[in-house]
C-alpha atoms as an extended CHARMM CRD file, in Angstrom:
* protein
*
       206  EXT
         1         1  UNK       CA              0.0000000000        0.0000000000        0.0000000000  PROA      1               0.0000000000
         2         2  UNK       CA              3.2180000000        2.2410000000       -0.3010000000  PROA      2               0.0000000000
         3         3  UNK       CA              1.3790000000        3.7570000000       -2.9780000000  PROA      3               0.0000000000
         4         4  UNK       CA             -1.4020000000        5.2820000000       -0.8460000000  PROA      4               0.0000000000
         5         5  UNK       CA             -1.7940000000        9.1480000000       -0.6400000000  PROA      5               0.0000000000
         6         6  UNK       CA             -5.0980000000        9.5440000000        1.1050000000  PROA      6               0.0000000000
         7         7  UNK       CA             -6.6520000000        7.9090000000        4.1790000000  PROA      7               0.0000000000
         8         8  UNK       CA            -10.4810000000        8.1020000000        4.2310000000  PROA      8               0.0000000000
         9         9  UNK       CA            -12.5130000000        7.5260000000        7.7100000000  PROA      9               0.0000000000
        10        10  UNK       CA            -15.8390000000        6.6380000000        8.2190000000  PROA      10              0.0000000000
        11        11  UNK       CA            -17.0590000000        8.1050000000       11.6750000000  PROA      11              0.0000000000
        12        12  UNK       CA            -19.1890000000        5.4900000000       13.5350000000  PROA      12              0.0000000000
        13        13  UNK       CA            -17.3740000000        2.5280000000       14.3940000000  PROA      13              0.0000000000
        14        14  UNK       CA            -14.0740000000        3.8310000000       13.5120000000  PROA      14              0.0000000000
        15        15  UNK       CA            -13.5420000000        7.0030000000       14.8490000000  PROA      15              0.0000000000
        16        16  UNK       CA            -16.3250000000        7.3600000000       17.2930000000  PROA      16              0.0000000000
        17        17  UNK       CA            -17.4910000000        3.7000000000       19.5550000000  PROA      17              0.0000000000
        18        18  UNK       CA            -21.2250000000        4.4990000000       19.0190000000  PROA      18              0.0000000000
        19        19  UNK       CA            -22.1060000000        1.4590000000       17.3170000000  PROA      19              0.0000000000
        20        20  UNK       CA            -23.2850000000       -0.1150000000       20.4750000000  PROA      20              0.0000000000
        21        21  UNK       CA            -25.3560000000        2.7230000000       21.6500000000  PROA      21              0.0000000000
        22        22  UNK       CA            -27.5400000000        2.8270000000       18.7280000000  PROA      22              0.0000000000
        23        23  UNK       CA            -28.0360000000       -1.2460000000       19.2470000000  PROA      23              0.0000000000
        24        24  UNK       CA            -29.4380000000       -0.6760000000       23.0590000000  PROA      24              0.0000000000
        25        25  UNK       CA            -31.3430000000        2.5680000000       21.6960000000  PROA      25              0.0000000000
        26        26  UNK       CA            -32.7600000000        0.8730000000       18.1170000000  PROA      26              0.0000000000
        27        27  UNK       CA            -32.9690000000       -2.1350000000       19.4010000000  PROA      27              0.0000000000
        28        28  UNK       CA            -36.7030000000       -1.2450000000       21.2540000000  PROA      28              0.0000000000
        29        29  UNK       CA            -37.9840000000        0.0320000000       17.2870000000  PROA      29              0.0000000000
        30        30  UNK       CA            -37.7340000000       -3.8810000000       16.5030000000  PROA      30              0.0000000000
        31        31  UNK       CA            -40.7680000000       -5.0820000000       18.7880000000  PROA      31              0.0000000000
        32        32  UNK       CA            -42.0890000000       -1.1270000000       18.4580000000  PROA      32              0.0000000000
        33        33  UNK       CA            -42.7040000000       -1.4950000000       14.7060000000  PROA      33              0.0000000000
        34        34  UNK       CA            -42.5990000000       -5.1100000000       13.9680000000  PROA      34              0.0000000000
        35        35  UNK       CA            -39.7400000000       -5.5020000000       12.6900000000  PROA      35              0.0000000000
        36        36  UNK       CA            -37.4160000000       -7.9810000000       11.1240000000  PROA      36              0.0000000000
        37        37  UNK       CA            -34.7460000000       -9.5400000000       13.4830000000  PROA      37              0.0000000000
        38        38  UNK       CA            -31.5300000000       -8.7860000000       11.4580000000  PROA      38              0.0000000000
        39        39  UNK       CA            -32.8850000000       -5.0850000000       11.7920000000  PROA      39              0.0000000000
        40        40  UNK       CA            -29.8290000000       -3.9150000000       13.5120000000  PROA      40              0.0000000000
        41        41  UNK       CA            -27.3350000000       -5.6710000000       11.1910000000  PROA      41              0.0000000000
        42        42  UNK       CA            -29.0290000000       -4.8420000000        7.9050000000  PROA      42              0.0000000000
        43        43  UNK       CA            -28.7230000000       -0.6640000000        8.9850000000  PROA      43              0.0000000000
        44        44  UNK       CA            -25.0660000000       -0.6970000000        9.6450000000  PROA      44              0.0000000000
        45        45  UNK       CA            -23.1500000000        2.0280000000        7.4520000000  PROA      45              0.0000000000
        46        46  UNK       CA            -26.8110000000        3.6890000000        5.9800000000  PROA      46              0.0000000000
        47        47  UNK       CA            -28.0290000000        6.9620000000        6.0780000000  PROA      47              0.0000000000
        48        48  UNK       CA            -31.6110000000        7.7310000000        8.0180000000  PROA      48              0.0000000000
        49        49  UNK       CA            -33.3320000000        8.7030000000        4.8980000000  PROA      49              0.0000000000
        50        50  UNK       CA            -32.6910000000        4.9750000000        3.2140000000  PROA      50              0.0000000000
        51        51  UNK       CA            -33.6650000000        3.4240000000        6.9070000000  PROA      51              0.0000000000
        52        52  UNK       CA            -37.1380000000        4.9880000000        6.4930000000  PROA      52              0.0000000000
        53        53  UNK       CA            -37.7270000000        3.9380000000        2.9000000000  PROA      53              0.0000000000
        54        54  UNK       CA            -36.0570000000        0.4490000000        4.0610000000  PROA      54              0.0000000000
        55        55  UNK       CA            -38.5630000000       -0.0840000000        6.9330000000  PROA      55              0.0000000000
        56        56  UNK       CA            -40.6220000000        2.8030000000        7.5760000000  PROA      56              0.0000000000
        57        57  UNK       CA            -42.4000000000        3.6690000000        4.4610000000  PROA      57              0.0000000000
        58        58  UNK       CA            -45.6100000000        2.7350000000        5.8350000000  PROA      58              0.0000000000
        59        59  UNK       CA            -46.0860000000        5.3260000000        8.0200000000  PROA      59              0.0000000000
        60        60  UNK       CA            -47.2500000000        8.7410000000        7.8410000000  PROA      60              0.0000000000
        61        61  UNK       CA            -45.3880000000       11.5770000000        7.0780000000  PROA      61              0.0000000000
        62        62  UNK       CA            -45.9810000000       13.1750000000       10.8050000000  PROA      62              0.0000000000
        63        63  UNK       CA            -44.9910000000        9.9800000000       11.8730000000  PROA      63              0.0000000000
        64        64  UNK       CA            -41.7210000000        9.7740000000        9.9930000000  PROA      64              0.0000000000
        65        65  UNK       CA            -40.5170000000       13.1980000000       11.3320000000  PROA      65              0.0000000000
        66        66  UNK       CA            -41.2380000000       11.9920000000       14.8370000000  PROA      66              0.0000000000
        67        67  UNK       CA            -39.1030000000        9.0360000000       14.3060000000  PROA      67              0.0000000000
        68        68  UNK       CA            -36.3110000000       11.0130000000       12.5620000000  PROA      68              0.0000000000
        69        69  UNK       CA            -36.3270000000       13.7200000000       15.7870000000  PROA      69              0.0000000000
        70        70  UNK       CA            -36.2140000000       10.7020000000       18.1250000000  PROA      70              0.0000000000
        71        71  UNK       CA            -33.0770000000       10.0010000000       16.5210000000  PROA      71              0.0000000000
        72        72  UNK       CA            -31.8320000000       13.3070000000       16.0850000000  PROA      72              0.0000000000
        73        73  UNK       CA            -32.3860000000       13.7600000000       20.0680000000  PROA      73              0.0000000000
        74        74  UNK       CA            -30.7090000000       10.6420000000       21.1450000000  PROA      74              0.0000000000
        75        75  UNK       CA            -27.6350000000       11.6910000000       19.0130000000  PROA      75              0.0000000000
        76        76  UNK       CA            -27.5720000000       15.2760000000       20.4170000000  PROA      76              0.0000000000
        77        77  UNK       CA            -28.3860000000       14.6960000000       23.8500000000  PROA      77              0.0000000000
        78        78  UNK       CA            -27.9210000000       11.1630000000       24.7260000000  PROA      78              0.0000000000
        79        79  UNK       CA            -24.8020000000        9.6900000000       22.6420000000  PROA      79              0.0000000000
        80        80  UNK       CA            -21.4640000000        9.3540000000       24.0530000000  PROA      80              0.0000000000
        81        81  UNK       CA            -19.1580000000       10.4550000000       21.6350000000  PROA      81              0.0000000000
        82        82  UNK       CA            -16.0210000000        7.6190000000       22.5400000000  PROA      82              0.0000000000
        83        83  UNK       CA            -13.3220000000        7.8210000000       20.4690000000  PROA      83              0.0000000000
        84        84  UNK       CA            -11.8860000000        4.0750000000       18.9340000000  PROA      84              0.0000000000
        85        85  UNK       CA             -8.6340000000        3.4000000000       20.8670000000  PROA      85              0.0000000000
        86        86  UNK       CA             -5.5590000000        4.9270000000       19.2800000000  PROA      86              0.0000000000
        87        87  UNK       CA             -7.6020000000        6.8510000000       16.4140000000  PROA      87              0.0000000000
        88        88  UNK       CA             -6.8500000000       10.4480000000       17.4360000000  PROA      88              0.0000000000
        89        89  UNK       CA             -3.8150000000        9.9380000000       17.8780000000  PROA      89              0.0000000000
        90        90  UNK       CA             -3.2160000000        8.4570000000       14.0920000000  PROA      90              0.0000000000
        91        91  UNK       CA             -5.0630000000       11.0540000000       12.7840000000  PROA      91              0.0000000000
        92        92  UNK       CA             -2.8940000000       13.5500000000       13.7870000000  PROA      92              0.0000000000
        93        93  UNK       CA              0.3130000000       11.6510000000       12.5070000000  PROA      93              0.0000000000
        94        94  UNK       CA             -1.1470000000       11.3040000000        9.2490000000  PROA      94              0.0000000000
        95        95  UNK       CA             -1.3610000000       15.2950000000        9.6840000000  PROA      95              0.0000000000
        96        96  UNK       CA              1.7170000000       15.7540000000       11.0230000000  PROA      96              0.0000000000
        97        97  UNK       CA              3.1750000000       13.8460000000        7.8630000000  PROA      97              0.0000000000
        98        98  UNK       CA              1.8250000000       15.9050000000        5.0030000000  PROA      98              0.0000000000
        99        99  UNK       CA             -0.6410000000       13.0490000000        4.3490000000  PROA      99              0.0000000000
       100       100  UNK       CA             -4.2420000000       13.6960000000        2.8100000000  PROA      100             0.0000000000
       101       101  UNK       CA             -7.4070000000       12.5430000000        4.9070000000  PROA      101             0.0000000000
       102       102  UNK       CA            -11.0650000000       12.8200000000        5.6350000000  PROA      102             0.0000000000
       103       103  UNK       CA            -13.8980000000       11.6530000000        7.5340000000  PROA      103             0.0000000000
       104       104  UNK       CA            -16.7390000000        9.9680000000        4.9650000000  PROA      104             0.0000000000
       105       105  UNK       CA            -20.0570000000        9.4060000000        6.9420000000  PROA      105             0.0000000000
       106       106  UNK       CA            -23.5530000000        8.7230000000        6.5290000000  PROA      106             0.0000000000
       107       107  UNK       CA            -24.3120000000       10.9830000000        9.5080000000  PROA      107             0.0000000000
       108       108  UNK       CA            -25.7990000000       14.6310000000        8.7690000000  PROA      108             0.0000000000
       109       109  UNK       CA            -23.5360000000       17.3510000000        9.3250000000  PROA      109             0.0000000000
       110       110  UNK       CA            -25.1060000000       18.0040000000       12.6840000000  PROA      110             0.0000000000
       111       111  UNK       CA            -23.8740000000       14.8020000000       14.0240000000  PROA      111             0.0000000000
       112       112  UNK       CA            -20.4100000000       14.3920000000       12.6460000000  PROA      112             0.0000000000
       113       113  UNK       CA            -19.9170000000       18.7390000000       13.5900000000  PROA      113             0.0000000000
       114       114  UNK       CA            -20.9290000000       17.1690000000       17.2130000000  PROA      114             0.0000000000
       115       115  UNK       CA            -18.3940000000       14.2570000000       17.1780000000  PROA      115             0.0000000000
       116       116  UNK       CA            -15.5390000000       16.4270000000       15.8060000000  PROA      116             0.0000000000
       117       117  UNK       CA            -15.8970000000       19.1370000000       18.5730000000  PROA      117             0.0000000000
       118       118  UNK       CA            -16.2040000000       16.3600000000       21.5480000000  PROA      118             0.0000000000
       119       119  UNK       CA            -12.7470000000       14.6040000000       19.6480000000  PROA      119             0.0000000000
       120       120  UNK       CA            -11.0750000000       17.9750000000       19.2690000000  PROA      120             0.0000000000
       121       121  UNK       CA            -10.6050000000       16.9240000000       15.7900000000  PROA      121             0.0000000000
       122       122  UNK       CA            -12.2210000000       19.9810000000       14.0630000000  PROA      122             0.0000000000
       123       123  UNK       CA            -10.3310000000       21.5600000000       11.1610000000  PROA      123             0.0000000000
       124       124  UNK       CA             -7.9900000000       18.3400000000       11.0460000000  PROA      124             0.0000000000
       125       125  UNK       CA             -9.6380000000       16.7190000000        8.3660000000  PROA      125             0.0000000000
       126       126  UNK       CA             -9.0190000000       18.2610000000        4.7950000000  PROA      126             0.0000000000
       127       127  UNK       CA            -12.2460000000       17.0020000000        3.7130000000  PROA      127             0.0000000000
       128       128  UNK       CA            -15.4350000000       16.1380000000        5.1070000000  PROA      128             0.0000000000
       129       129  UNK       CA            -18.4460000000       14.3330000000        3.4480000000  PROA      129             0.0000000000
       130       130  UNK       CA            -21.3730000000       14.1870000000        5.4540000000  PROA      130             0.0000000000
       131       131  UNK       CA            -25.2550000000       12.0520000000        4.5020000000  PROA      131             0.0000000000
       132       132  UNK       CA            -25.7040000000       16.0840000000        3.5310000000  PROA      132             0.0000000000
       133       133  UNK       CA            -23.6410000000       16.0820000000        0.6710000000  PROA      133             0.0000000000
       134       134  UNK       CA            -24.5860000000       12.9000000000       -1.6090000000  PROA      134             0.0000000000
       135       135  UNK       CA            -27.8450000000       11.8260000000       -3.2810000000  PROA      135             0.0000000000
       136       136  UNK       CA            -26.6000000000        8.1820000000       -2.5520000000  PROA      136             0.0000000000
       137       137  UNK       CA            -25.6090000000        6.5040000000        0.4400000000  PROA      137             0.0000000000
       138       138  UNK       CA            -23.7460000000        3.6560000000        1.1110000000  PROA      138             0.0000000000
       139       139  UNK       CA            -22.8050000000        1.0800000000       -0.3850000000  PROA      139             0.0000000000
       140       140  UNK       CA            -23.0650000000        3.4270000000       -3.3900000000  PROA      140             0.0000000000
       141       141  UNK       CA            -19.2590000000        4.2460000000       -3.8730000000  PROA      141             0.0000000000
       142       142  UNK       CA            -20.5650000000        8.2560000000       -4.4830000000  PROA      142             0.0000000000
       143       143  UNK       CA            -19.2720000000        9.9170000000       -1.1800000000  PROA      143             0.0000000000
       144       144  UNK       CA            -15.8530000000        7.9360000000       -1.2300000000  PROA      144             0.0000000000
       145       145  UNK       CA            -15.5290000000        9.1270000000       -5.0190000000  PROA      145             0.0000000000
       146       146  UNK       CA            -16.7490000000       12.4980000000       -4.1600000000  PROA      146             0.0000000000
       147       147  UNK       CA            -14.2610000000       12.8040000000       -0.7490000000  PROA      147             0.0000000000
       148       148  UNK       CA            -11.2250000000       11.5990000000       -3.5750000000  PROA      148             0.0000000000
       149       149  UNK       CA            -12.2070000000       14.2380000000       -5.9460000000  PROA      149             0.0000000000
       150       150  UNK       CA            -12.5510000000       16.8890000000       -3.6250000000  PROA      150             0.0000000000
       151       151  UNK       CA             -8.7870000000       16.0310000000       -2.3250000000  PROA      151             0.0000000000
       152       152  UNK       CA             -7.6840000000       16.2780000000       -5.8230000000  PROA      152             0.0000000000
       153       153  UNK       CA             -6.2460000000       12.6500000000       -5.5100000000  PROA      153             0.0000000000
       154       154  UNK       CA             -7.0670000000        9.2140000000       -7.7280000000  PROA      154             0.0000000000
       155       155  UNK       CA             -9.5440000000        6.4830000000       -5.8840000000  PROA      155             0.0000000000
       156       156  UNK       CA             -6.7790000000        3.7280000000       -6.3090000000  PROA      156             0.0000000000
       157       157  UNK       CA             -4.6970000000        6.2090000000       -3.8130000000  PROA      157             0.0000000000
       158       158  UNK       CA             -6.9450000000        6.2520000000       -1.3310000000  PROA      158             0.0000000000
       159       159  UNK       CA             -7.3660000000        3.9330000000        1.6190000000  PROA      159             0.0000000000
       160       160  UNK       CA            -10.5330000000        3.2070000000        3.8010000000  PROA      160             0.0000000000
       161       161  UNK       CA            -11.0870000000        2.5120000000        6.9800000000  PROA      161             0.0000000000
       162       162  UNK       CA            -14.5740000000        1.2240000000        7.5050000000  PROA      162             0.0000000000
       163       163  UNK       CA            -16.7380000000       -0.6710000000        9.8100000000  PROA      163             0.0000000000
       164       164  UNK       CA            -20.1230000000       -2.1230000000        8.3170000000  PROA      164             0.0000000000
       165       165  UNK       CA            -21.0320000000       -4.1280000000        5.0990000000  PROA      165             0.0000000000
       166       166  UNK       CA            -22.5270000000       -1.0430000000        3.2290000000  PROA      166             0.0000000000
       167       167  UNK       CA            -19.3490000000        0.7540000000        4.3210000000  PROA      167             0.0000000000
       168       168  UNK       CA            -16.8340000000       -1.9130000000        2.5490000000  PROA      168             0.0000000000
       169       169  UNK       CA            -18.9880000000       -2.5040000000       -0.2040000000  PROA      169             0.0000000000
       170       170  UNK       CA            -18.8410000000        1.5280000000       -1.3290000000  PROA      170             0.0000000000
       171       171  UNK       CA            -15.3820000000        1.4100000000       -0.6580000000  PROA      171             0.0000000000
       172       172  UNK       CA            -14.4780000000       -1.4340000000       -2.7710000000  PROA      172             0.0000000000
       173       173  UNK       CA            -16.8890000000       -0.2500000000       -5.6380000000  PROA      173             0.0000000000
       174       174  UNK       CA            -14.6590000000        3.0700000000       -5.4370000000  PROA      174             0.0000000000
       175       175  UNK       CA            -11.9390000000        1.1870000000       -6.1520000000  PROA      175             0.0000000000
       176       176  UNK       CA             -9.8530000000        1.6320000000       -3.3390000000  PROA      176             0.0000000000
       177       177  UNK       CA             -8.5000000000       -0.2520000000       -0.5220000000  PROA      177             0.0000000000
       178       178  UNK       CA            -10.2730000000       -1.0950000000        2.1420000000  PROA      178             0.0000000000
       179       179  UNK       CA             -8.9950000000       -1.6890000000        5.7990000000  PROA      179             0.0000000000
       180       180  UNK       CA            -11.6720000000       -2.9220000000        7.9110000000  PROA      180             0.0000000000
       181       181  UNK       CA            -12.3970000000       -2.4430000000       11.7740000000  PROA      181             0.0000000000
       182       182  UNK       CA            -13.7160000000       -5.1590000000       13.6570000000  PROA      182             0.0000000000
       183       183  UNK       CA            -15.9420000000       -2.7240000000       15.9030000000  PROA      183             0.0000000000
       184       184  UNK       CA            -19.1230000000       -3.9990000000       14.7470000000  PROA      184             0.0000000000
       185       185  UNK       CA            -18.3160000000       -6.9150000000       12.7440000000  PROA      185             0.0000000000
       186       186  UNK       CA            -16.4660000000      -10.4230000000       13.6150000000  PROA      186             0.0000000000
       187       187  UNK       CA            -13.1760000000      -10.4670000000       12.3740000000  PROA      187             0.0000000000
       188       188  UNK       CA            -14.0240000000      -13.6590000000       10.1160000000  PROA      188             0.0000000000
       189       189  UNK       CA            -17.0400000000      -11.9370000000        8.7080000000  PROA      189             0.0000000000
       190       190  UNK       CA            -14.9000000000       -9.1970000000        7.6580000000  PROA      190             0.0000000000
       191       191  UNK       CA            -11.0270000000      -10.9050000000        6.5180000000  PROA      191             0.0000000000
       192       192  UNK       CA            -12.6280000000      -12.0440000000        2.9310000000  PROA      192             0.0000000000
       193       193  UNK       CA            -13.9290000000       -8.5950000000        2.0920000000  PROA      193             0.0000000000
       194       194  UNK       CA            -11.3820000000       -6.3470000000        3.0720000000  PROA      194             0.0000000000
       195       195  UNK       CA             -7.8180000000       -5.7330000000        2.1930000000  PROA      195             0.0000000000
       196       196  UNK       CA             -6.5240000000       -5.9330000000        6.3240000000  PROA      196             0.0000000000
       197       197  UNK       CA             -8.7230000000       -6.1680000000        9.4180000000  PROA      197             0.0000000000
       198       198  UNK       CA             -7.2740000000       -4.5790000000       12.9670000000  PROA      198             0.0000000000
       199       199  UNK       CA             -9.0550000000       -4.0890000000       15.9900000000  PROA      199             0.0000000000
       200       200  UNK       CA             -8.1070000000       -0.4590000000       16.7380000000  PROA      200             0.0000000000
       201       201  UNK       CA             -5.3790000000        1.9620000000       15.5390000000  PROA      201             0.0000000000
       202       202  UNK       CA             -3.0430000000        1.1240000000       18.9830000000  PROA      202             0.0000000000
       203       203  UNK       CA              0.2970000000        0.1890000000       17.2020000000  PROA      203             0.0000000000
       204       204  UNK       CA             -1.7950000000        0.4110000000       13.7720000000  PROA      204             0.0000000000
       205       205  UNK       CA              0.9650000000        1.2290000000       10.6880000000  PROA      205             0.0000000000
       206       206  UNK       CA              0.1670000000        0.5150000000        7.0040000000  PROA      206             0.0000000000
């Protein structure tokens, strides 16, 4: 990977531990709104708006904005914002070495502004691609493509560091490597898809 000139991050499972807050918080929706069992699983890595055609399309509109601000609340008041062991600290080598990166998330802006100020990572990222910015989320490859061409540099530069399915899936499409974090995912589920699988970034190099 000596080739590599940009290192992309998705937020949620790789930069910020949230992934099993939103399992204890989403997991009451499943008997709420009859839901399938592999709920949980099937959501990792996509945006709200595809969640609500996914398995909410039956309600009203009213409804759906409810929903959507019971999310919104938990994530503003309620979410601990825990950063992955090591991460900050890589980030800011990567920095500190001249090297290209940015954070690539589903999240709205809101969110990923919220998790930036409680990491003290604002203005380290050259780019940032929020669920704002794209029309598709994952696993469409469009926000790792977009983050690329925003930092002027070629998709089969660029690295990812990703968490869920969806996540790998729109990095691989992008054609770039993929480095996968076994946050939310088994390692075994994750060493076929991926290019490397670690834990955390302690002692992480490329």
């Amino acid at each position: 990977m000596s080739t590599l000139k940009a290192y992309l991050f998705d937020m949620d499972g790789v930069v910020v531990n949230t992934e099993p807050q939103y399992d204890l918080f989403l997991k009451s929706f499943i008997e709420e709104y009859n839901l399938p069992s592999d709920f949980l699983s099937k959501i990792k890595g996509v945006r709200w708006p595809e969640i609500i055609s996914m398995y909410f399309s039956d309600l009203s509109e009213s409804e759906k904005k409810k929903l959507s601000d019971r999310v919104a609340n938990f994530e503003i008041n309620e979410l601990k914002y825990i950063p992955i062991p090591g991460v900050s600290e890589y980030i800011h080598q990567l920095k500190k070495q001249g090297i290209k990166i940015a954070l690539v998330t589903s999240s709205l802006k809101f969110k990923a502004d919220i998790a930036l100020h409680k990491m003290k990572l604002e203005n380290v990222f050259d780019v940032v691609i929020t669920g704002d910015d794209i029309k598709n989320g994952k696993p469409d490859p469009e926000c790792y493509l977009l983050a690329a061409e925003k930092l002027c540099i070629k998709p089969e530069e660029c690295v990812v560091f990703e968490d869920s399915f969806a996540g790998i899936e729109a990095g691989k499409r992008a054609g770039m490597k993929v480095i996968a974090l076994s946050t939310t995912n088994s390692e075994e589920s994750l060493h076929l898809r991926v290019d490397r699988v670690i834990p955390d970034f302690i002692n992480f190099t490329i």
